[in-house]
C-alpha positions in Angstrom: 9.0 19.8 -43.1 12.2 19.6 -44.9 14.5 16.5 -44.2 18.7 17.2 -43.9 21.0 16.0 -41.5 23.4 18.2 -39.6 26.5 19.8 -40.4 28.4 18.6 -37.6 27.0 15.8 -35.9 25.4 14.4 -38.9 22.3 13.2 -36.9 19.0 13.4 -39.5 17.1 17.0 -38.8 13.9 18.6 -40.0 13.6 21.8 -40.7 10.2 23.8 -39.2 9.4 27.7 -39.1 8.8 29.0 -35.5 6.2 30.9 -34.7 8.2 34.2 -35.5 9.1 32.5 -39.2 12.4 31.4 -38.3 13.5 28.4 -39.5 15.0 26.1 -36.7 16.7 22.9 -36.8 14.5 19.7 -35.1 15.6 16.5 -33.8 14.2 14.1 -36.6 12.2 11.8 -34.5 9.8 12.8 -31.9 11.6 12.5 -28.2 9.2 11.5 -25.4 10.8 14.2 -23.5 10.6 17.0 -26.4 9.1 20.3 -25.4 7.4 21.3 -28.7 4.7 20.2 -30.9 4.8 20.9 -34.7 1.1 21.9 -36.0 1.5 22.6 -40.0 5.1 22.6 -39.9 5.5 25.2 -37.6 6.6 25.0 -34.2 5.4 25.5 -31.0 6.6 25.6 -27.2 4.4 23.3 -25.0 4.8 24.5 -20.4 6.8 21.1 -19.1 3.8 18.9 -17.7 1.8 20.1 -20.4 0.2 17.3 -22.5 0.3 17.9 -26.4 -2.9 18.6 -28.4 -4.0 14.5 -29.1 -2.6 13.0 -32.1 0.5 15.0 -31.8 4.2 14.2 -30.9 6.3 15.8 -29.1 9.7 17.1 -30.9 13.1 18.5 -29.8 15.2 21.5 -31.0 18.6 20.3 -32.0 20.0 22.6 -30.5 19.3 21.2 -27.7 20.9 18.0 -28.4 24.1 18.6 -31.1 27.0 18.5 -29.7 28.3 21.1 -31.7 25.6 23.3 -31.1 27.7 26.2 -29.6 29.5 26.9 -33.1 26.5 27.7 -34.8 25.1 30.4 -31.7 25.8 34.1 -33.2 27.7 36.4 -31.5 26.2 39.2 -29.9 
């Protein structure tokens, strides 16, 4: 996992590959509330009421939190 911060909010980021090998920006400290887990820095999407695997945090997608997130969304 790669440490940054953000472009635009400036709030401190890791970087982790998803499952498809994108890279995606994280939150940088684990959220009780996060809906992923990261296993080997990769990524992974746990079902809302699921537990994560022991020994592992749960994480947040920055997206989900910047609030400039809707500038860096591509156009389609």
């Amino acid at each position: 996992m790669n440490g940054s911060e953000c472009n635009s909010c400036k709030a401190p980021i890791i970087w982790v590959r998803t499952a498809t090998g994108k890279v995606m920006p994280v939150d940088a400290r684990p959220a009780e509330d996060g809906n992923m887990v990261i296993d080997d820095g990769v990524a992974r999407v746990i079902a809302k009421g699921e537990s994560p695997p022991v020994g592992k945090l749960r994480w947040k997608s920055h997206f989900a939190t910047c609030p400039a997130a809707q500038s860096f969304r591509k156009k389609r």
